[in-house]
N, C-alpha and C positions, 0 to 999 in steps of 0.2 A: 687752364683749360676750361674757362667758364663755359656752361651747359648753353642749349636752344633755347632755354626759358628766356622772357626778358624779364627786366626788371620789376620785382612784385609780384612775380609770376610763380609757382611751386611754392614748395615748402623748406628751410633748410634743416638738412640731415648729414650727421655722419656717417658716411659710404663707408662699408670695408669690401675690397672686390676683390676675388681669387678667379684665377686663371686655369682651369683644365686641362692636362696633356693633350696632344693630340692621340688621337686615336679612339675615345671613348664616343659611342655608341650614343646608349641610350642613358638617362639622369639617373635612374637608379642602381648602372655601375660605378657612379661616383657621390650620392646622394642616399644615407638611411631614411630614407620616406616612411618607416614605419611610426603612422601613430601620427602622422601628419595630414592635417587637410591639405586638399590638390584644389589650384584654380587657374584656369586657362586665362591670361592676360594676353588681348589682343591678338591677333592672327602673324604667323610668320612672312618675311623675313625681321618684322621688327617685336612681334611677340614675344612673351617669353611664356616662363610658368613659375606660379608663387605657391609655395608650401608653405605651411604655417600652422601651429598651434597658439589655440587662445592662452590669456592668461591665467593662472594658478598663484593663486596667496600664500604666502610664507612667512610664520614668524619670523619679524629681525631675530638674528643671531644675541643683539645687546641686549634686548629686553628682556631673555631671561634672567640678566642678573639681576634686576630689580623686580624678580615676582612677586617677594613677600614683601614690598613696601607697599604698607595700606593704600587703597584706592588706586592700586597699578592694576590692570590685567594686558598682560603681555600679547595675548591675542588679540588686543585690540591694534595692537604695531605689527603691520604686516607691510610684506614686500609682492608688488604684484611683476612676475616675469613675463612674458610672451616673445614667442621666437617665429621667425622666420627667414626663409631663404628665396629669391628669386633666380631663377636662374633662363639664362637667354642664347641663343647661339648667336656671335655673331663673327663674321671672319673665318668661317670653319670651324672656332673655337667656342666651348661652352665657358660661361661667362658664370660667378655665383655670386650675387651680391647680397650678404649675412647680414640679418638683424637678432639681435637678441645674443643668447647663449647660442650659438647655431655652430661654431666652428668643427667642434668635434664632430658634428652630425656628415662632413665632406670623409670621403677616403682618403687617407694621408697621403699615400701611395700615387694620389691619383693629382696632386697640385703641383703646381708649375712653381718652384724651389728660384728663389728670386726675380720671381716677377716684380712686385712691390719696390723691389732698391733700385732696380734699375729702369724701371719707368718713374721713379722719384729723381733720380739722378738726371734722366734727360728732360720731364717737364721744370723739377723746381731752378728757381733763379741761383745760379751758384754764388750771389752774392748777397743770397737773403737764406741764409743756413740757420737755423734752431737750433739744430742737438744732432748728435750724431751716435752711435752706439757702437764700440768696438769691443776684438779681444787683440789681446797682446800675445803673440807665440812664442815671446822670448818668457814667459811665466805663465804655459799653456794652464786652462784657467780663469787666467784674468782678465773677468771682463768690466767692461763701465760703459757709465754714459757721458757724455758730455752735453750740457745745455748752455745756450749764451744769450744772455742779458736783453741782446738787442740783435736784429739781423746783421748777418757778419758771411766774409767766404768762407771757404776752406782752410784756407792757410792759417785761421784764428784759432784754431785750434789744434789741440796738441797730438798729432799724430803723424805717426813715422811712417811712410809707405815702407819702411822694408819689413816692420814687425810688428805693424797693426791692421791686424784686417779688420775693414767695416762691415756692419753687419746690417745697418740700419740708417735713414738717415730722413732729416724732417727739415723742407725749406719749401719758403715758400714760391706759388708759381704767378708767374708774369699776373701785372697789372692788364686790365680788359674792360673800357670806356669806365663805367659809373661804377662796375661791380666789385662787390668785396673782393680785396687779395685772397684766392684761397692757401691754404697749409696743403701741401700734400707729406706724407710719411709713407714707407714700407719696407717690408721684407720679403715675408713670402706675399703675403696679403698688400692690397696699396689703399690708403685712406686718404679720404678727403672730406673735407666740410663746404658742403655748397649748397647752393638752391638748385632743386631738381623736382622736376615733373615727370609721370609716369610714360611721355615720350620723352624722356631725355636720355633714358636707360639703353636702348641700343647705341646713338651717338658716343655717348659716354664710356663702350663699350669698344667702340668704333676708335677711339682715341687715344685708349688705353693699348689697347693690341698694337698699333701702330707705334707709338712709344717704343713699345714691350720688345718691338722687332728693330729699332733703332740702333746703332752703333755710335750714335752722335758723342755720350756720355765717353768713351774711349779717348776722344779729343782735350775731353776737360778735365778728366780724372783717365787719364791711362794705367796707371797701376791697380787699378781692380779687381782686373783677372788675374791679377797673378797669382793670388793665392786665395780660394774661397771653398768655406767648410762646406764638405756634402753631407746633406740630410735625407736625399731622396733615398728611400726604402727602396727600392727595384736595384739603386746603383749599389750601394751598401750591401746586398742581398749577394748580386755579380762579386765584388770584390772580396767579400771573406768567402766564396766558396776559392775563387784565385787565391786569397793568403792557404784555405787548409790544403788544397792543392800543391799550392810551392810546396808546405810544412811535409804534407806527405811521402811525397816525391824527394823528399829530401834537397832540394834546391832553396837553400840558405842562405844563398849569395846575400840575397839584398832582405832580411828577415832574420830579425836578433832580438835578443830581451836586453831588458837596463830597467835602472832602478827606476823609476818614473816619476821621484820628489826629489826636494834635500831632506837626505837624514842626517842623525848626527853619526857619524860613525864609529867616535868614539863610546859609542854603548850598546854597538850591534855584534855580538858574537859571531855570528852565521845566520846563513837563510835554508828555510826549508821549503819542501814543494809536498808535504803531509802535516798536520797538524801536531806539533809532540805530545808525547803521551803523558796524560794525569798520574802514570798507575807507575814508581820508580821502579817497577820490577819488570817492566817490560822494554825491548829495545825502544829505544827512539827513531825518527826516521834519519836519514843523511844528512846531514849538518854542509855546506857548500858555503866559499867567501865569497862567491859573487854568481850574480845570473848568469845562468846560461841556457839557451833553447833545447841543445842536444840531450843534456843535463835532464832536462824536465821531461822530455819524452820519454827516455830512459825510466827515467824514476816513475812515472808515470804508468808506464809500461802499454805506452801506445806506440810503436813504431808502424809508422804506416797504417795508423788508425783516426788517429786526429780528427773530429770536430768541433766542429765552431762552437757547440754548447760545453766542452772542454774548455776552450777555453774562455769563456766569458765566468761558468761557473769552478774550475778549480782556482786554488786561492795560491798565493807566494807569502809564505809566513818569514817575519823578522824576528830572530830569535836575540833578546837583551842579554848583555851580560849579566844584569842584579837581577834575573828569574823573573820580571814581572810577564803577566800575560802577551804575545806576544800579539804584533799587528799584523795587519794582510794586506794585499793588494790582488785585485784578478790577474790573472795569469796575462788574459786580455789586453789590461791595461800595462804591462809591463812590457808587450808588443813592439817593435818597432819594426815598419816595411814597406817598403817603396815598390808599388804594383801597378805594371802598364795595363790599364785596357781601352785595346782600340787606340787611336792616338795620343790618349791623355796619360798624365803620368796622375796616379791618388799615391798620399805618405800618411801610414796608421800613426801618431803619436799621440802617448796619453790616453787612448781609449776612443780616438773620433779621427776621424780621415778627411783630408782635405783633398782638394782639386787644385793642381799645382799648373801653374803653364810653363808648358815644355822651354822654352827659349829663355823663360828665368831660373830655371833647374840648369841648366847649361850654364846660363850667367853666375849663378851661386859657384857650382863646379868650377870655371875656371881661376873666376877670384883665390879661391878655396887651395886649390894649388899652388897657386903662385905665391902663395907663403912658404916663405922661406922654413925650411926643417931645420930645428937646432942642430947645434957641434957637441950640448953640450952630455958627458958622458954619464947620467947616472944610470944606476945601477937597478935590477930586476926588482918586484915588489914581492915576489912569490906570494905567500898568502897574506903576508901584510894588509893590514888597512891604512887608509891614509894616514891619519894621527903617528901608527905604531911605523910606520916607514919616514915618514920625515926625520924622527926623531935617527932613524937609523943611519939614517943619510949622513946625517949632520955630526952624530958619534965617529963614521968610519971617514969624512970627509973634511976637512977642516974648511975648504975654501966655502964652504956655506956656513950660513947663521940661519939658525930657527927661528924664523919668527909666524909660525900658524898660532892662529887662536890669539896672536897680540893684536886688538884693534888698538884704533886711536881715534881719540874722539876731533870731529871735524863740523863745518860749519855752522860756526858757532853752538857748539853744544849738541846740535839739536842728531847729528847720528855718530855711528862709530866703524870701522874701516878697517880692514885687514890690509895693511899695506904690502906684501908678498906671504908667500909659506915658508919660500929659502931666498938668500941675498945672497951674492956672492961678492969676492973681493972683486973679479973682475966686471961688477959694475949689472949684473943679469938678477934682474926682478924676478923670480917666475913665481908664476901662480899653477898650484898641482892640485889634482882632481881625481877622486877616482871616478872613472867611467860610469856615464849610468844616462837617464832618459836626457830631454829637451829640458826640462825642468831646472835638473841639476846640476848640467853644463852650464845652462842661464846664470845661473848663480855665482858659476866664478868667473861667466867671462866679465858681467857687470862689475864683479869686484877688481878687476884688470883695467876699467876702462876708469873706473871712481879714483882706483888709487892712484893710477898715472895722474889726472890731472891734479888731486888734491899735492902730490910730490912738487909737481911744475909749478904749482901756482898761490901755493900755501906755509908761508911760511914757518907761521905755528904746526903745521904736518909733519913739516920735515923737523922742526926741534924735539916734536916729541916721540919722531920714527926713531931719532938720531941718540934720544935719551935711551930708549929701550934694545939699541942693536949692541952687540957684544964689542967691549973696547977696539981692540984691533980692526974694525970694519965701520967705525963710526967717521963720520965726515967731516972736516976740517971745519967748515963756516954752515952751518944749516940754514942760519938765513939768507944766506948767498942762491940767487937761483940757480939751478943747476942746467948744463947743458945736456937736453934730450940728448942727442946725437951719441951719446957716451954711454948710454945704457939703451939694455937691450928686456923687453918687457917677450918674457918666453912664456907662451901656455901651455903647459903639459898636463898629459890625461894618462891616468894610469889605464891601460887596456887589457886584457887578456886577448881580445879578437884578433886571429889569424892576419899576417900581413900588413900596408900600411896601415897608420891609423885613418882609421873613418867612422864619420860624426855620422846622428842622424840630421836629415836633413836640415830641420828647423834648427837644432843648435849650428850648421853651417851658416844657416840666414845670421844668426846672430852673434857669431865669430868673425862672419864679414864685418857686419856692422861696428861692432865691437872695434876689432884692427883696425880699419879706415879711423877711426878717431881719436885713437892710438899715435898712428900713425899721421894722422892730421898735424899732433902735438910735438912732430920731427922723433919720437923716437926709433927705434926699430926692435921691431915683432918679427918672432919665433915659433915656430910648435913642436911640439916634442910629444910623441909617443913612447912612454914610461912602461915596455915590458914587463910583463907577469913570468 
């Protein structure tokens, strides 16, 4: 999108431009003007106005470590900053184009929440990509970047539309006669490196919006909207007063708690929703094996009181078996809840709410179903923990073998692999879980999808599954490949929740996922809700 300048004409700068909701008035509902100089550039329609503070000197940060070396004076290393903001209407829309430290000086509240990706997405060349920035929802949390060597498409790099949302992304845009290639980047904000003159600034602004209002990008990257993190304040604000509403109202349906990491749970006693006491001579609070919403109201002693500063600031303590101090999580974060508003569908997990689109909540949900529900019959966990119930199983059950907590080590060395939790003689992998967030569902369906294929296609796997399974259940030839078709890879989730089972949403994303590749490898997939 090279600018009106021509060649040799302007100066080149790095642009970072933000986008104004509509609606805003006047600049200083969206603009802390205090302490800023005001200068009238140019007359409207193409004017704007430039705020600006001079520069102020600051010791570098490094030079004080060499104060006392003779003949240093660390004042004399300084850092000169100067900020400013330009800001223009053009399109209807207020336009802010930041120099300096400027960004926090905008109202959060008040910026247009993926302008930047998707005016990146429809000008830059989708076969001249840089880098791109994602999170993974199968390991909510995990975010990275990706950079590539050389201009490359999309496809070069490593991202799953079903469980990587992009957040970010840097390529560059079309070639334009002599002029340099520019880079564009963004997110909220959208960057660019070009030559620009101080009429270039409406056009620029002019090109940008029109981008911004494009759908083109939906052609070449369709999976985009299907799942994308909200950060706007105003929505965020709407949505949790809708979650303490449900909570209050007591309308549960779609609004539960879970554990929201992997623990280990072999050294979790119980959980509490009060701090245990220092002092042995007073009660303790409630001691509970597993989360629960109603639970925590209750204990709480909010029924029909619930706000949002509840639960951001009460805590969920993990109580250790060996006494050590215990750990916490917000009550917040332990959240899990699927809240219409207006036509969109938003899912709380882990602490941050996404934007989901409706037709791929539909598409997850039917897949989701159409998994076949085990035969097979085990037995209720009551308050067991995983660890203590396997074992249980496997004492009153003979047609299982235990094997949780036996890895084996796989590709070359380099990791190591829970091949099932229980084996059976009739040939049923399953991998068991107790219920808990996105997080730590993630965890065992990856280990379902790792182990199947290390079984299938390793034959050092399977001699060392085969050395460690209990004689009677051990396989005649380990190096012989084995026929998918003949085993059945069952996931089961230990639940307490009323009814059938049901995931949060994000662990359905990747349970889909997950069985399609499973299932790719000819075996056949199961699920199984393990009663409390």
């Amino acid at each position: 999108m090279a600018t009106s300048a021509k060649k040799g004409e302007g100066r080149k700068l790095r642009l970072t431009v933000f986008l104004v909701k509509d609606g805003y008035k006047n600049i200083e509902d969206f603009v802390d003007t205090n302490q800023l100089r005001r200068v009238q550039v140019g007359t409207p329609p193409s004017g704007g106005t430039l705020f600006f503070k001079a520069g102020f000197a600051t010791t570098a940060p490094w030079a004080h470590v060499f104060a006392d070396a003779p003949g240093f004076n660390p004042a004399s290393i300084v850092n000169t900053h100067s900020r400013g903001i330009y800001v223009l209407k053009e399109s209807g829309r207020w336009f802010c184009f930041t120099f300096g430290y400027t960004r926090h000086l905008l109202t959060e509240a008040a910026v247009e929440r993926n302008f930047g990706l998707i005016v990146s997405l429809n000008l830059g060349d989708p076969d001249s990509i840089k880098a791109i920035d994602k999170t993974n929802i199968s390991h909510v949390g995990l975010q990275s970047r990706e950079q590539a060597g050389r201009d490359v498409g999309f496809d070069a790099f490593e991202f799953d539309t079903d469980i990587d949302i992009l957040k970010s992304i840097t390529a560059k845009g079309p070639r334009s006669g002599d002029d340099d290639q520019e880079t564009y980047s963004g997110r909220d904000s959208f960057s660019l490196y070009t030559r620009v003159s101080l009429e270039d600034f409406s056009d620029i602004a002019r090109r940008l919006y029109k981008a911004s209002q494009s759908t083109a990008y939906k052609k070449q990257y369709p999976w985009v909207d299907k799942i994308a993190e909200e950060r706007d304040p105003t929505v965020i604000e709407k949505l949790e007063t809708s979650l303490v509403a449900a909570i209050n109202s007591e309308n549960l349906e779609k609004i539960w708690m879970a554990v929201p990491e992997i623990v280990l749970w072999e050294e979790l006693e119980n959980f509490a929703y009060k701090p245990p006491s220092a002092n042995p001579t007073r009660a303790g609070p409630t001691l509970y094996p597993d989360l629960d919403l109603e639970s925590w109201i209750r204990d709480a002693r909010l029924p029909g009181k619930v706000k949002i500063q509840h639960l951001k600031s009460r805590k969920v303590f993990q109580c250790f078996k060996d006494g050590r101090e215990p750990a916490h999580w917000s009550v917040y974060r332990c959240l899990n809840a699927e809240i219409d508003l207006g036509e969109l569908k938003y899912i709380l997990n882990d602490g941050d709410w996404y934007n989901v689109e409706g037709s791929y909540v539909r598409e997850i949900d039917r897949f989701y179903r159409s998994i076949t529900n085990s035969t097979l019959a085990l037995p209720k966990y009551g308050t067991l923990t995983e660890p203590k119930y396997l074992e249980a199983v496997t004492r009153a059950h003979t047609q299982y073998a235990l094997m949780d907590q036996k890895t084996v080590m796989t590709g070359g060395g380099r990791s190591r692999v829970e091949f099932c939790d229980l084996y059976s003689k009739a040939k049923d992998i399953v991998h068991v879980k107790q219920y808990g967030g996105s997080s730590l569902l993630s965890h065992l369906f990856s280990q379902a999808l790792v182990s199947a294929g290390c079984f299938l296609h390793e034959a050092p796997f399977r001699s060392e599954v085969n050395r460690i399974l209990p004689m009677s259940f051990r396989w005649a030839d380990p190096n012989a490949a084995p026929r998918p078709q003949d085993y059945t890879v069952c996931v089961a989730i230990m639940s307490r929740v009323r009814g059938q089972l049901e995931l949060p949403f994000f662990s359905k994303v990747t349970l889909n996922h997950t069985l399609r590749g499973i299932q790719r490898m000819n075996f056949n997939v199961t699920k199984l809700k393990i009663e409390r």
